[in-house]
BALOBA-1460 file (C-alpha; in Angstrom, 3 decimals):
// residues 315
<rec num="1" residu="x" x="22.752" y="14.984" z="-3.669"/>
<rec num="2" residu="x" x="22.286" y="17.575" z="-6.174"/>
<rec num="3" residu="x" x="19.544" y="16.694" z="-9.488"/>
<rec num="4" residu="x" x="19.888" y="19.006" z="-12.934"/>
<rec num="5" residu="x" x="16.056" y="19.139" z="-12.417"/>
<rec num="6" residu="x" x="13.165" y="19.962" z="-10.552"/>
<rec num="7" residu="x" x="11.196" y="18.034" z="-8.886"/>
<rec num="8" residu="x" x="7.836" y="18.041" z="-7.362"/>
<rec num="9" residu="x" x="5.388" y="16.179" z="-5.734"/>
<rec num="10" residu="x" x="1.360" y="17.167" z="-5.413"/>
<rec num="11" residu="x" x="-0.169" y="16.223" z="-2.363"/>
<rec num="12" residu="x" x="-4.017" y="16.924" z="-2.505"/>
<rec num="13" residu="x" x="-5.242" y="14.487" z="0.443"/>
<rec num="14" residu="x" x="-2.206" y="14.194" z="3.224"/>
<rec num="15" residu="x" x="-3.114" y="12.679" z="6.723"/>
<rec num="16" residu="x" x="-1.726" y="12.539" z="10.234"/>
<rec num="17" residu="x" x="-0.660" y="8.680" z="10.204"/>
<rec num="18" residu="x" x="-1.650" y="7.073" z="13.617"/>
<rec num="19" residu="x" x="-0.214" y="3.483" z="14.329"/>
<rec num="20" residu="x" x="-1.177" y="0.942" z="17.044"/>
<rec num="21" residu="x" x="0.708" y="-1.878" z="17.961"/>
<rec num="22" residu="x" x="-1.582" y="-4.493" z="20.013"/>
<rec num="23" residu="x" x="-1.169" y="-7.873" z="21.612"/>
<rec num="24" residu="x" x="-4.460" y="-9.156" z="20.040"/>
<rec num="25" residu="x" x="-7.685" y="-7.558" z="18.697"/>
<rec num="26" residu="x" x="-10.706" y="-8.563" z="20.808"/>
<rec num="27" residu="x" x="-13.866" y="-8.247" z="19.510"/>
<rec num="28" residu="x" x="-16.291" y="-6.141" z="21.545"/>
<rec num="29" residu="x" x="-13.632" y="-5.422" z="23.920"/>
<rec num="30" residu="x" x="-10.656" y="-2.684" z="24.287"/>
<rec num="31" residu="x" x="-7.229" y="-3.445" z="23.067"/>
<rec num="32" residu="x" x="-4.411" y="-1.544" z="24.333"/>
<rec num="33" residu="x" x="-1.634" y="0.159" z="22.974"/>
<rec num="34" residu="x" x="1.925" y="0.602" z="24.580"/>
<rec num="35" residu="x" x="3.081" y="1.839" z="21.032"/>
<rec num="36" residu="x" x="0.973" y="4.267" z="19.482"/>
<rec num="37" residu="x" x="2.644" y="6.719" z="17.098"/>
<rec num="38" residu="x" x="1.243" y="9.808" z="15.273"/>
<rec num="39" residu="x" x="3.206" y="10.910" z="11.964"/>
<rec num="40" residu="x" x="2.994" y="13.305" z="9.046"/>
<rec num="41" residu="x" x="1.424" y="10.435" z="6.443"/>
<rec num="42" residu="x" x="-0.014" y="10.875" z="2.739"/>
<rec num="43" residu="x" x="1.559" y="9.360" z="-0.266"/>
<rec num="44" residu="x" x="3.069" y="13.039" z="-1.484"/>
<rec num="45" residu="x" x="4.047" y="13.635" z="1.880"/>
<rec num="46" residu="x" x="6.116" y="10.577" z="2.668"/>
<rec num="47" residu="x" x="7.726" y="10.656" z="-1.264"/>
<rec num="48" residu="x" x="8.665" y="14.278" z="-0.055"/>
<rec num="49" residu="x" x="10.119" y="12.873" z="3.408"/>
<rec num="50" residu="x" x="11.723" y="9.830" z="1.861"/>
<rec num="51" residu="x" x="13.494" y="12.754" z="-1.369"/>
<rec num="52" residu="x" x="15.077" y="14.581" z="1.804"/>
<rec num="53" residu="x" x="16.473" y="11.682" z="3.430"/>
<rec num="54" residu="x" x="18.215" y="11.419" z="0.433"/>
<rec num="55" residu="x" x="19.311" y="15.072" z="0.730"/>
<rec num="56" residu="x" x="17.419" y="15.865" z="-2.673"/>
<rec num="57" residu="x" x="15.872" y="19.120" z="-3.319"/>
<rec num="58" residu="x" x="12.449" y="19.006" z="-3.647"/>
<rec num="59" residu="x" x="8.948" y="20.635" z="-3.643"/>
<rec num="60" residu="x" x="5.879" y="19.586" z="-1.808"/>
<rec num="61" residu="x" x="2.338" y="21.293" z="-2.666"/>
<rec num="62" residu="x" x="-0.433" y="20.045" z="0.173"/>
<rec num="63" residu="x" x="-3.622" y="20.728" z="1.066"/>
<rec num="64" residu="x" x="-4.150" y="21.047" z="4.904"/>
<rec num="65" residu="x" x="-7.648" y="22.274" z="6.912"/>
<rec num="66" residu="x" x="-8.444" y="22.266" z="10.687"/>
<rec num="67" residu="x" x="-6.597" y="21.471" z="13.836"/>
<rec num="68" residu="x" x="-5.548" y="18.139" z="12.421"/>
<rec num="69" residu="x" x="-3.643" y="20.053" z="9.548"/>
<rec num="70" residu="x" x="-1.923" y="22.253" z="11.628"/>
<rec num="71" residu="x" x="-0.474" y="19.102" z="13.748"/>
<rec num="72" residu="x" x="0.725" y="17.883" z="10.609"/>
<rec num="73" residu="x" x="2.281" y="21.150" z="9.911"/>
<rec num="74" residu="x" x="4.123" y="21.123" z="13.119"/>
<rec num="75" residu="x" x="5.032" y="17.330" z="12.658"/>
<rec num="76" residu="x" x="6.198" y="17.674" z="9.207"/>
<rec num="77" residu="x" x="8.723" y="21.489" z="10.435"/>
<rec num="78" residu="x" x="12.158" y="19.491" z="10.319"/>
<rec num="79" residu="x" x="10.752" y="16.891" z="7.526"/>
<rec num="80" residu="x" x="10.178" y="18.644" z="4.797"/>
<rec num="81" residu="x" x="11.955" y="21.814" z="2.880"/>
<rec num="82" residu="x" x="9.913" y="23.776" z="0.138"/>
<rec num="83" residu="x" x="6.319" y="23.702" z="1.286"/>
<rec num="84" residu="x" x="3.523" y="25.275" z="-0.159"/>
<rec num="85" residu="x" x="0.446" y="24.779" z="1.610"/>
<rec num="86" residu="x" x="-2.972" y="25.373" z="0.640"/>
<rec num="87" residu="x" x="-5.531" y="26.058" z="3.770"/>
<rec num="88" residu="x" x="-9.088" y="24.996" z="3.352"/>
<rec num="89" residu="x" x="-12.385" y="24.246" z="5.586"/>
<rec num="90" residu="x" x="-13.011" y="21.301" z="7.113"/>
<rec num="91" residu="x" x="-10.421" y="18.764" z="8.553"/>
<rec num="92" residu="x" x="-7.645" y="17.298" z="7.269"/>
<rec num="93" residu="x" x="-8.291" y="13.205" z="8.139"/>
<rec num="94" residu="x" x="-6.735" y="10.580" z="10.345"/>
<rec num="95" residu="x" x="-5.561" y="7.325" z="8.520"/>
<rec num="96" residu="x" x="-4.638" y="4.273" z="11.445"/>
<rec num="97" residu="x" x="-2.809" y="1.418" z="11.353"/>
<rec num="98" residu="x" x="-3.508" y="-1.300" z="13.763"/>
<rec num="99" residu="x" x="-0.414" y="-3.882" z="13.873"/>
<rec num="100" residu="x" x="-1.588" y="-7.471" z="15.719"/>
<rec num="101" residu="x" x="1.618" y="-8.342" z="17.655"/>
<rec num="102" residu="x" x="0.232" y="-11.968" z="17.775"/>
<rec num="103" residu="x" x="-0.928" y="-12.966" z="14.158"/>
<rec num="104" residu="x" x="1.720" y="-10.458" z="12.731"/>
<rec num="105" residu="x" x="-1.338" y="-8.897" z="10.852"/>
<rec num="106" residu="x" x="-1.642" y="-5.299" z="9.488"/>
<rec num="107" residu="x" x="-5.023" y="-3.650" z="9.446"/>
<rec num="108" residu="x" x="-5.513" y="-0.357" z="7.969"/>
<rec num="109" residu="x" x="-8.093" y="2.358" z="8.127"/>
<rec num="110" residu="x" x="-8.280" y="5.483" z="5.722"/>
<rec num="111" residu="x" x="-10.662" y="8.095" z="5.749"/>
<rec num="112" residu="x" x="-11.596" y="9.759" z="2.416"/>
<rec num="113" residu="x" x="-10.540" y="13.425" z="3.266"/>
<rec num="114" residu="x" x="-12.014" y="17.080" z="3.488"/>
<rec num="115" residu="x" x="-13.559" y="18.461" z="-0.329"/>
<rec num="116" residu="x" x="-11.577" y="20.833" z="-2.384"/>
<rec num="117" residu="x" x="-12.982" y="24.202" z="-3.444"/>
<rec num="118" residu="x" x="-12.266" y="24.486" z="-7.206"/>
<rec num="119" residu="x" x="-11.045" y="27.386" z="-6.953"/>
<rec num="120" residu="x" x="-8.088" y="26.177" z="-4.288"/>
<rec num="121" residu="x" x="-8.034" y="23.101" z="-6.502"/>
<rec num="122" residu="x" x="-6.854" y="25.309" z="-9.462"/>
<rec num="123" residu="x" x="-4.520" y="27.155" z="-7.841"/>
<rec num="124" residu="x" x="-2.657" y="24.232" z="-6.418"/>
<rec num="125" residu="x" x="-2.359" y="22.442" z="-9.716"/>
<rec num="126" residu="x" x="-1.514" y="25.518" z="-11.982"/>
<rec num="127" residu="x" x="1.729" y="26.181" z="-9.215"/>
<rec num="128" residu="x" x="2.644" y="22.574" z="-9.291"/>
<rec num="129" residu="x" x="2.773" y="22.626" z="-12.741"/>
<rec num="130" residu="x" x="4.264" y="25.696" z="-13.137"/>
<rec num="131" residu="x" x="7.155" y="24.882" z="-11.181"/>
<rec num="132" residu="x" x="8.105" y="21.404" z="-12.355"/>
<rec num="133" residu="x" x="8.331" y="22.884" z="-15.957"/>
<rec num="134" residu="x" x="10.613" y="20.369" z="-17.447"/>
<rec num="135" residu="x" x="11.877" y="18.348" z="-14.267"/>
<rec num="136" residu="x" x="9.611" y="15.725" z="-12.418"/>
<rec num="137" residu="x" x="5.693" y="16.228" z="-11.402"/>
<rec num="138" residu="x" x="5.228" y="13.457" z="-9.061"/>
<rec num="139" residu="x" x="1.395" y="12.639" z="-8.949"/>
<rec num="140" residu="x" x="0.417" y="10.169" z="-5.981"/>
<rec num="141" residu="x" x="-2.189" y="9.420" z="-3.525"/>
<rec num="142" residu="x" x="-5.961" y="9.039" z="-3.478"/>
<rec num="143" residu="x" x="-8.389" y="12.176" z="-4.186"/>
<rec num="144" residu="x" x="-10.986" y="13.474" z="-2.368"/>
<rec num="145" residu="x" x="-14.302" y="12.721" z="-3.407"/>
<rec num="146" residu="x" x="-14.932" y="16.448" z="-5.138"/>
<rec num="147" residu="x" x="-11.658" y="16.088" z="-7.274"/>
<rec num="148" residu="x" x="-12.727" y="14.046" z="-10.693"/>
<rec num="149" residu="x" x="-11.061" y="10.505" z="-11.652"/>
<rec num="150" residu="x" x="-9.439" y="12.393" z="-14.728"/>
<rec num="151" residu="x" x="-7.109" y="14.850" z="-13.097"/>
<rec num="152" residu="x" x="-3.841" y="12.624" z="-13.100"/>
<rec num="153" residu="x" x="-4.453" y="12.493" z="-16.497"/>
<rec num="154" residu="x" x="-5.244" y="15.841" z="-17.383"/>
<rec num="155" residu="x" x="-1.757" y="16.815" z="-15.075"/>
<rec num="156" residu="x" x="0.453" y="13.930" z="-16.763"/>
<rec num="157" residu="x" x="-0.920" y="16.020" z="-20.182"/>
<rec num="158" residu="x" x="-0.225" y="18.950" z="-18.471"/>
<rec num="159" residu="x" x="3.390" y="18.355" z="-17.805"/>
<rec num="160" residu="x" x="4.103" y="16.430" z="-20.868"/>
<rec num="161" residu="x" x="3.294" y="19.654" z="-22.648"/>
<rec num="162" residu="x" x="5.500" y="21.335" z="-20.666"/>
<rec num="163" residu="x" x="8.434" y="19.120" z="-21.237"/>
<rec num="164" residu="x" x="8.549" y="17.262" z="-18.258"/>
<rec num="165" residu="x" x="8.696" y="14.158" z="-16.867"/>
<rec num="166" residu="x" x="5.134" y="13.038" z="-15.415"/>
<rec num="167" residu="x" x="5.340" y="9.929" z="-12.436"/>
<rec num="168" residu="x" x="2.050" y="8.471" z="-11.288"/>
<rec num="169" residu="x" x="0.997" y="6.330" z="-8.378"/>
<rec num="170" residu="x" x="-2.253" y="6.044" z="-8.036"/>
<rec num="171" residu="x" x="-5.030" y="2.799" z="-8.755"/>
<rec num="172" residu="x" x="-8.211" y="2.299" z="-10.157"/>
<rec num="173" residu="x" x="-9.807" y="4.724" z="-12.668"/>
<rec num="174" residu="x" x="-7.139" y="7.454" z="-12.128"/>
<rec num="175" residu="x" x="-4.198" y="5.351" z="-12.745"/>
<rec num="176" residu="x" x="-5.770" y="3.933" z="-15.814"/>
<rec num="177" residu="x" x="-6.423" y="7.262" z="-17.329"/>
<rec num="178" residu="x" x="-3.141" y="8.773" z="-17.057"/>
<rec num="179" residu="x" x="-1.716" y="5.589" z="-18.271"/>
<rec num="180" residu="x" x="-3.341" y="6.703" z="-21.733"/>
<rec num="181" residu="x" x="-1.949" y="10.211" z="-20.957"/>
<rec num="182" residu="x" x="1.440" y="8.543" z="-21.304"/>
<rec num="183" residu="x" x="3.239" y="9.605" z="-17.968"/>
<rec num="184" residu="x" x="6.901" y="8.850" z="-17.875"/>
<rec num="185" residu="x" x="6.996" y="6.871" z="-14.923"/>
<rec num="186" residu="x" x="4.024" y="4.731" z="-13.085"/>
<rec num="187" residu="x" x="4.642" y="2.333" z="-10.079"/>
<rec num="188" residu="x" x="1.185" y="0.378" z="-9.311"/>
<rec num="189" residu="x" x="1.989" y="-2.611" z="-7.122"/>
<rec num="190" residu="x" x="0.569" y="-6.165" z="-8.396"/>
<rec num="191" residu="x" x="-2.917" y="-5.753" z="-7.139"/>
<rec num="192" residu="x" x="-3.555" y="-2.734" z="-8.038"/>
<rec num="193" residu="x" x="-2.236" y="-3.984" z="-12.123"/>
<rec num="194" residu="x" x="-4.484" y="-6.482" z="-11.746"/>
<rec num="195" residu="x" x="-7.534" y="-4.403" z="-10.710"/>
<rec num="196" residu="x" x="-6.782" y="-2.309" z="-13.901"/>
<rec num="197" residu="x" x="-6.471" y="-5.598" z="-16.097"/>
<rec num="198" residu="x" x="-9.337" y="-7.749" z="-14.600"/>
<rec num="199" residu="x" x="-7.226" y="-10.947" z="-14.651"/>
<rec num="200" residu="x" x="-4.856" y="-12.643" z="-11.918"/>
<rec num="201" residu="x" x="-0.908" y="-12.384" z="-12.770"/>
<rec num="202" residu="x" x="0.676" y="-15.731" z="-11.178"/>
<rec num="203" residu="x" x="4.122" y="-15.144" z="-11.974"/>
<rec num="204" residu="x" x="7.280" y="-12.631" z="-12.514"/>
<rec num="205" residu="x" x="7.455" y="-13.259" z="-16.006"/>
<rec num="206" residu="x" x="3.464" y="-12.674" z="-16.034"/>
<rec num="207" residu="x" x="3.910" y="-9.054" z="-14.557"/>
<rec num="208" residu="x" x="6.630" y="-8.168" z="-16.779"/>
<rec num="209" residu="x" x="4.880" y="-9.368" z="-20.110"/>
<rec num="210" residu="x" x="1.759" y="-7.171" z="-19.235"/>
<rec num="211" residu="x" x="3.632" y="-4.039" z="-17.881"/>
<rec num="212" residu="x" x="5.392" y="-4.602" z="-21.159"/>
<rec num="213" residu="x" x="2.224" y="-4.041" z="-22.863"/>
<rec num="214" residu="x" x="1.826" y="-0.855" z="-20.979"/>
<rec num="215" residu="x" x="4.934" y="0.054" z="-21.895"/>
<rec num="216" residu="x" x="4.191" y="-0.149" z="-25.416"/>
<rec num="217" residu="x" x="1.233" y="1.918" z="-25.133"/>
<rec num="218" residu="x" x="3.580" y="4.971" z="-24.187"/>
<rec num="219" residu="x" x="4.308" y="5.130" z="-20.227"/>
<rec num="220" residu="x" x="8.199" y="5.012" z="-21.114"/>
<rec num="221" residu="x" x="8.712" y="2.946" z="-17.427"/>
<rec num="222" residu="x" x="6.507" y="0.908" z="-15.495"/>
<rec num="223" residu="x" x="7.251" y="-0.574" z="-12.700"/>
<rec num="224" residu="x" x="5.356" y="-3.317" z="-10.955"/>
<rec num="225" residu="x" x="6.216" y="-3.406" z="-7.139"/>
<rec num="226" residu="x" x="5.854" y="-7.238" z="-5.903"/>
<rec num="227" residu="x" x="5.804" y="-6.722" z="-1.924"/>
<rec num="228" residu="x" x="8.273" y="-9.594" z="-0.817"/>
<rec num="229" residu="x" x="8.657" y="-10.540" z="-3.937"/>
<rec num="230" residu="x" x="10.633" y="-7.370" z="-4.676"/>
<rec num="231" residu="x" x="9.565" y="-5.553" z="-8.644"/>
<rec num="232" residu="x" x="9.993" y="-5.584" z="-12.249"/>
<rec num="233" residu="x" x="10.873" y="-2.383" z="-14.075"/>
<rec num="234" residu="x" x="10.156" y="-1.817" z="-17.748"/>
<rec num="235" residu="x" x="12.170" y="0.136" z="-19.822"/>
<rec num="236" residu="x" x="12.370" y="0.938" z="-23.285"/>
<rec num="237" residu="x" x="15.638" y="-1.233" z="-23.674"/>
<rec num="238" residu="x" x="14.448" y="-3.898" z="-21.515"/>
<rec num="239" residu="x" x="12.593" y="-5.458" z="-18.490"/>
<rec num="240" residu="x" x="14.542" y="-5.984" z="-14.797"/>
<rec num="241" residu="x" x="13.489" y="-7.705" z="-12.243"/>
<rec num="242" residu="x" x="15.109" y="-7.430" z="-8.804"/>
<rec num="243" residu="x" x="14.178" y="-9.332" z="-5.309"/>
<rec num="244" residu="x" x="13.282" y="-8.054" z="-2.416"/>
<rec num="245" residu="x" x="16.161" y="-8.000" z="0.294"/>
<rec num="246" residu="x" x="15.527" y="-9.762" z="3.025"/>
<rec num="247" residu="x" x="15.280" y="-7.511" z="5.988"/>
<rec num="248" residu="x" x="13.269" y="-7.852" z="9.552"/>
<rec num="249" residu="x" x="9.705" y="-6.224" z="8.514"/>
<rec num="250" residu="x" x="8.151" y="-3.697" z="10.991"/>
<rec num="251" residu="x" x="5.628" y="-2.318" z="8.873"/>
<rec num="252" residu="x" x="4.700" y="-2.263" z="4.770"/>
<rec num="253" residu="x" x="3.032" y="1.449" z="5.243"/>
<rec num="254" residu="x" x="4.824" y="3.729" z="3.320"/>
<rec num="255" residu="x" x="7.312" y="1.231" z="1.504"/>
<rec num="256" residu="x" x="5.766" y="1.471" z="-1.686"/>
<rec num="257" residu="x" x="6.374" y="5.663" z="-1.258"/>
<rec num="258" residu="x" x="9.646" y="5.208" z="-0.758"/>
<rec num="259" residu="x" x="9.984" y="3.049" z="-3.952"/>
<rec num="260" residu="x" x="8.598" y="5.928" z="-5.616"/>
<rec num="261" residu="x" x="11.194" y="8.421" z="-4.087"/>
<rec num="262" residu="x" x="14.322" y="5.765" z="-4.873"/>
<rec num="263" residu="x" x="13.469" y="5.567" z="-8.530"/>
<rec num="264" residu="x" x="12.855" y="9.573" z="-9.767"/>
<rec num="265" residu="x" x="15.877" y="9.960" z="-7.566"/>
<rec num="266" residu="x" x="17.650" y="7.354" z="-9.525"/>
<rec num="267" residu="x" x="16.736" y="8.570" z="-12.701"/>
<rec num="268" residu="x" x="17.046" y="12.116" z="-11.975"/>
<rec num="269" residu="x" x="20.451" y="11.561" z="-10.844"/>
<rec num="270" residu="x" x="21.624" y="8.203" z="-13.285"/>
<rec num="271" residu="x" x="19.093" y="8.317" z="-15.917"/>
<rec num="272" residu="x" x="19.504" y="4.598" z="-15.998"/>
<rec num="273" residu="x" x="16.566" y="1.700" z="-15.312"/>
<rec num="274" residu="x" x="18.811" y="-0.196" z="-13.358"/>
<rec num="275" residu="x" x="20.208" y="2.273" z="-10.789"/>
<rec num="276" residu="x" x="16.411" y="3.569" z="-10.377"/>
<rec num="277" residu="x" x="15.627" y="0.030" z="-10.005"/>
<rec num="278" residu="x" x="18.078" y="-0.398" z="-7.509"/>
<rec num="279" residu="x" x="17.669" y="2.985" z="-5.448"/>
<rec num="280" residu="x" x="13.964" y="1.761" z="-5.548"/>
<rec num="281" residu="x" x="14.266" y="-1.387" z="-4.094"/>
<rec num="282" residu="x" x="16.901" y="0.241" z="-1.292"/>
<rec num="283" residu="x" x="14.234" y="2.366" z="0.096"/>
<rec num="284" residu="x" x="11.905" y="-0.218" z="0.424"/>
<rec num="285" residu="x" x="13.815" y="-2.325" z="1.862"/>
<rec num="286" residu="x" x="14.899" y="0.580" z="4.633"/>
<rec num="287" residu="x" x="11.400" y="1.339" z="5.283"/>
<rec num="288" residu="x" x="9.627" y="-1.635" z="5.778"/>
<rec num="289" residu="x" x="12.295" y="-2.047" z="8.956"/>
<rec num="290" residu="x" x="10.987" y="1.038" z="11.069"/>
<rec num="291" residu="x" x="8.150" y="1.765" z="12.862"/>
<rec num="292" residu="x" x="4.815" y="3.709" z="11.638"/>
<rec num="293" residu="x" x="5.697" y="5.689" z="8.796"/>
<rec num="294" residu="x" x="9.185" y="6.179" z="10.026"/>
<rec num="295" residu="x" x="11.409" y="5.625" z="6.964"/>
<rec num="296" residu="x" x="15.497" y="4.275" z="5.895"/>
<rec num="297" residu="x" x="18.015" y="6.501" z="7.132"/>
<rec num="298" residu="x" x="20.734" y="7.299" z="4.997"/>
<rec num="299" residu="x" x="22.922" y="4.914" z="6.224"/>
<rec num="300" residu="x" x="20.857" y="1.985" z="4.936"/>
<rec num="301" residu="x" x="20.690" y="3.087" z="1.294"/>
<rec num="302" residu="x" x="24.239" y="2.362" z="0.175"/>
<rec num="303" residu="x" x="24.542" y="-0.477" z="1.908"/>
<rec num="304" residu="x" x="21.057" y="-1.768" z="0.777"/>
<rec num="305" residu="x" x="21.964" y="-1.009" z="-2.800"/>
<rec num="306" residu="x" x="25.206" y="-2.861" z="-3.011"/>
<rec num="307" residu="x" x="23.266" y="-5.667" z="-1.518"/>
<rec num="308" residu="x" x="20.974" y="-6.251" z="-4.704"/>
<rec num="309" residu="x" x="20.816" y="-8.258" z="-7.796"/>
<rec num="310" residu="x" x="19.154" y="-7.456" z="-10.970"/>
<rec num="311" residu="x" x="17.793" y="-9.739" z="-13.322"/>
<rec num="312" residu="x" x="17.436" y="-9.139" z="-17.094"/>
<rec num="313" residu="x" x="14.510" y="-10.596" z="-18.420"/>
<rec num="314" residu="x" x="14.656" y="-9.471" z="-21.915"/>
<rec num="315" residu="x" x="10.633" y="-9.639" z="-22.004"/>
């Protein structure tokens, strides 16, 4: 599928994804593994994975050091088209995932990253920017502990000024400063709202009413993913809400990426809430199915999407 604009997707901190499955975890003992798998992993990265699957044309900027980066290189050869990397010292890190067969319980383990020179840092963002221009700059992922809370914001300014269309996924202090640099598009799941918010939000119509609020403030959509609850999408027209389908779940990693993917596809191609609401949900729904951070094929999505229902909550 073909988009009228560009879009990119800034990667600072990608990781080489390695997922266990075990029978039970033993403490003080070994627990083996007859599933391990080792993929490319990184919010940015699996947004860019997830945009190809859906045969769009995107760009991927991503920071990669040591032996570790060049596996991911290697691992990420038939996954990704338009990469610019940026090579510096150290290593990039190893995130796991350890899935207990018998509880059904996910454990996850992320490590913070290898520093940024500033003067790499620079580069990278000025490129990024450069070539999203008017289309989408996708901002995602956590930071390295060199990189300051207040560059999402000073990027969603950066591409605002530039015409574009700014879409942030992030938590914490970063997502709630580019939410006053008034991105077009953010997609925090409930938790991390709430984090931002300091208060508990008990029901749909709870979630909608404060990412309402948000709205207001100037992000033009927010949208609140809901894990099995499914998400609510805020619009300037209106509020959606649309369930989760129900679909045998292998693992949550990467899901809420693939949200991310389904709705700047869906808007770049529709322009509409509810078919980025939809397209969003789709990918979701494909990914949570497959193993590691193996995502939907194209096969699911159009089946997926004719599957869901969307509620109008006028909220």
């Amino acid at each position: 599928m073909s988009t009228s604009s560009t879009i990119t997707t800034l990667c600072l901190n990608p990781a080489l994804d390695v997922s266990y499955h075990v029978s039970r975890l033993i403490p003080e003992q070994k627990s083996r593994s007859d599933a391990a798998r080792h993929d490319p992993g990184g919010n940015g990265i699996n947004i860019g994975r997830a945009l190809k699957r859906m045969q769009i044309d995107a760009h991927t900027f991503c920071i990669v050091a040591g032996d570790v980066g060049q596996l991911l290189q290697r691992l990420l050869e038939h996954q990704l088209d338009n990469v610019y990397y940026e090579y510096v010292d150290g290593e990039t890190r190893i995130n796991s995932t350890i899935i207990e067969l018998e509880s059904q319980t996910q454990y996850q383990i992320t490590d913070s990253g290898t520093p940024i020179p500033n003067a790499q840092l620079e580069r990278v963002i000025n490129d990024f920017i450069n070539l999203t221009g008017q289309g989408f700059g996708i901002i995602t992922g956590s930071c390295q502990a060199n990189v300051p809370c207040s560059l999402y914001a000073e990027l969603v300014d950066s591409i605002n000024k530039n015409g574009g269309k700014a879409v942030v996924d992030s938590h914490g202090d970063s997502l709630r400063l580019a939410i006053e640099a008034k991105p077009f598009l953010i997609k925090p799941n409930r938790y991390e709202l709430e984090t931002i918010i300091n208060r508990k939000l008990q029901t749909i119509n709870d979630v909608a009413n404060e990412a309402r609020q948000i709205q207001q403030s100037g992000v033009t959509h927010v949208c609140i993913s809901l894990g099995d609850e499914g998400a609510v999408l805020v619009s300037p027209d209106n509020s959606y809400y649309a369930k989760a389908l129900d679909v045998p779940i292998n693992t949550t990693v990467g899901a809420g990426d693939s949200m991310v993917a389904g709705l700047v596809t869906g808007f770049s191609l529709h322009k509409d809430p509810i078919h980025a609401l939809r397209y969003g949900i789709a990918c979701g729904a494909g990914t949570v199915m497959h193993p590691g951070t193996e995502l939907f094929s194209g096969e699911e999505l159009s089946k997926f999407r004719a599957r869901i229902h969307i509620k109008t909550l006028d909220i």
